[in-house]
BALOBA-1460 file (C-alpha; in Angstrom, 3 decimals):
// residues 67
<rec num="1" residu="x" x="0.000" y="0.000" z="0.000"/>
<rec num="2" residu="x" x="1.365" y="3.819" z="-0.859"/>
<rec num="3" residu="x" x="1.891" y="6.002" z="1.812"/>
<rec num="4" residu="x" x="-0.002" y="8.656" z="0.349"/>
<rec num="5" residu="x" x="-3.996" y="8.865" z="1.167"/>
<rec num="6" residu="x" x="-6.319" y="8.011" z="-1.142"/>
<rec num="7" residu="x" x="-8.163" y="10.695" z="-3.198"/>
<rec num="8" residu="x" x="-11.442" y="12.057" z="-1.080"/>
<rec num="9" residu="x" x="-13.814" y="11.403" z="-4.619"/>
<rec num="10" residu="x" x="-12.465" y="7.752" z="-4.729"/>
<rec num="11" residu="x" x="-13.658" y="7.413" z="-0.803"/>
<rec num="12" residu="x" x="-16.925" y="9.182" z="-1.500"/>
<rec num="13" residu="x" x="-17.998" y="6.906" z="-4.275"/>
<rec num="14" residu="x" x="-16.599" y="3.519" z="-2.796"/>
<rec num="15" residu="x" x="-18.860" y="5.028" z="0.755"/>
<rec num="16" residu="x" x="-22.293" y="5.444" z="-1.777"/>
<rec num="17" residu="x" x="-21.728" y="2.458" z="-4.003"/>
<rec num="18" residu="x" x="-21.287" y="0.331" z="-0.577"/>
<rec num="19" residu="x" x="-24.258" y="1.608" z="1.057"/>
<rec num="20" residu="x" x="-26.704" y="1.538" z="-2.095"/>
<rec num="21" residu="x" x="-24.764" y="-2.114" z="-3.244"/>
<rec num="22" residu="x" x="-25.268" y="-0.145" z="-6.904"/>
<rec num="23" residu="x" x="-22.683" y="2.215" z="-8.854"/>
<rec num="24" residu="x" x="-25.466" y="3.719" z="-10.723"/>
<rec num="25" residu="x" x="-27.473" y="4.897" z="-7.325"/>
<rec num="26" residu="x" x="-24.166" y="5.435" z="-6.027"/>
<rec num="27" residu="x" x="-23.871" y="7.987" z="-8.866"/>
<rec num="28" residu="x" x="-27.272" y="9.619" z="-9.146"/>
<rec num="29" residu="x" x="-26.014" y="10.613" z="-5.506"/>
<rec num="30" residu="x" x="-22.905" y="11.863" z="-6.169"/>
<rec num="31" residu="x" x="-24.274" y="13.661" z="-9.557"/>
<rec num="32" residu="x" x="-21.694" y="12.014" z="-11.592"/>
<rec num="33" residu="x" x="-21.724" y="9.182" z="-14.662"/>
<rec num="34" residu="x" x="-22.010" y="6.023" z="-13.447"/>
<rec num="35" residu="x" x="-18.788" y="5.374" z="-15.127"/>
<rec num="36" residu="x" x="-17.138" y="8.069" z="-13.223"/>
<rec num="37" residu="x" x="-17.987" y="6.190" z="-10.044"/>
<rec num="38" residu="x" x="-16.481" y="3.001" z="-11.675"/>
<rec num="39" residu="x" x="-13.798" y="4.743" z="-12.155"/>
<rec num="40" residu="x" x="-13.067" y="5.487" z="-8.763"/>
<rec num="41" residu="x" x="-13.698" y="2.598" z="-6.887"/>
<rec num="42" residu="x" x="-11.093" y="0.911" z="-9.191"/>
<rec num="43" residu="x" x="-8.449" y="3.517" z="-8.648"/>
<rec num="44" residu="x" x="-9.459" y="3.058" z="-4.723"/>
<rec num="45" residu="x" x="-9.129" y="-0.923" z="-5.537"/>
<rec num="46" residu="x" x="-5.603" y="-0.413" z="-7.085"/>
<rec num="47" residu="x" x="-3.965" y="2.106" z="-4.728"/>
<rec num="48" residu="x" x="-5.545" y="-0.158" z="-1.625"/>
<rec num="49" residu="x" x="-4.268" y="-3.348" z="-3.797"/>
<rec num="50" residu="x" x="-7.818" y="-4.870" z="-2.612"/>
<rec num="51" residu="x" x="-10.879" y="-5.749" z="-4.371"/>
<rec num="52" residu="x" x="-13.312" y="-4.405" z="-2.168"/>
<rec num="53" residu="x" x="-16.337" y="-5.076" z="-4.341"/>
<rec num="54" residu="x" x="-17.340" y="-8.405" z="-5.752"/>
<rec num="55" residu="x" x="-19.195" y="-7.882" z="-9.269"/>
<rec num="56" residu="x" x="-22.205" y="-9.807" z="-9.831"/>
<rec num="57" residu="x" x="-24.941" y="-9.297" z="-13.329"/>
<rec num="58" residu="x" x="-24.400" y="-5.575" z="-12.189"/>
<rec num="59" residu="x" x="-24.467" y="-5.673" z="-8.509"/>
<rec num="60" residu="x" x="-22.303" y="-5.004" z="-5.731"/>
<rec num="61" residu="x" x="-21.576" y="-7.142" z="-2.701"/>
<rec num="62" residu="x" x="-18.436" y="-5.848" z="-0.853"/>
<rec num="63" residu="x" x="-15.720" y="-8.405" z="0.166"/>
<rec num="64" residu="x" x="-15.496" y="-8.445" z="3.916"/>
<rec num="65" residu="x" x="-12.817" y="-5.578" z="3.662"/>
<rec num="66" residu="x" x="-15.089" y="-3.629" z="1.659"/>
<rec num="67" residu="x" x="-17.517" y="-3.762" z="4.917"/>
């Protein structure tokens, strides 16, 4: 893991897409593209070197780190 802190948009989205289990309610929250919020939970995944989401027929369940 990088000693640097992750970016405050990545933590935002990962926080919304956890607690609606969806990236697209995640970003009708946030008032960004549902790809946006992709985005950012995959940059979260790869500077954390975690998955913290499990992708399933477009849902989310998080991995027991993600929780």
């Amino acid at each position: 893991m990088s000693e640097r802190l992750p970016p405050l948009n990545a933590l935002r989205a990962f926080e919304a897409a956890a607690r609606h289990l969806s990236v697209t309610k995640a970003a009708l929250e946030l008032n960004v593209s549902a790809g946006a919020v992709s985005h950012q939970i995959r940059s979260l995944e790869s500077d954390l070197c975690v998955r913290l989401f499990r992708r399933l027929n477009r849902v989310l369940f998080p991995w027991s780190l993600g929780r």
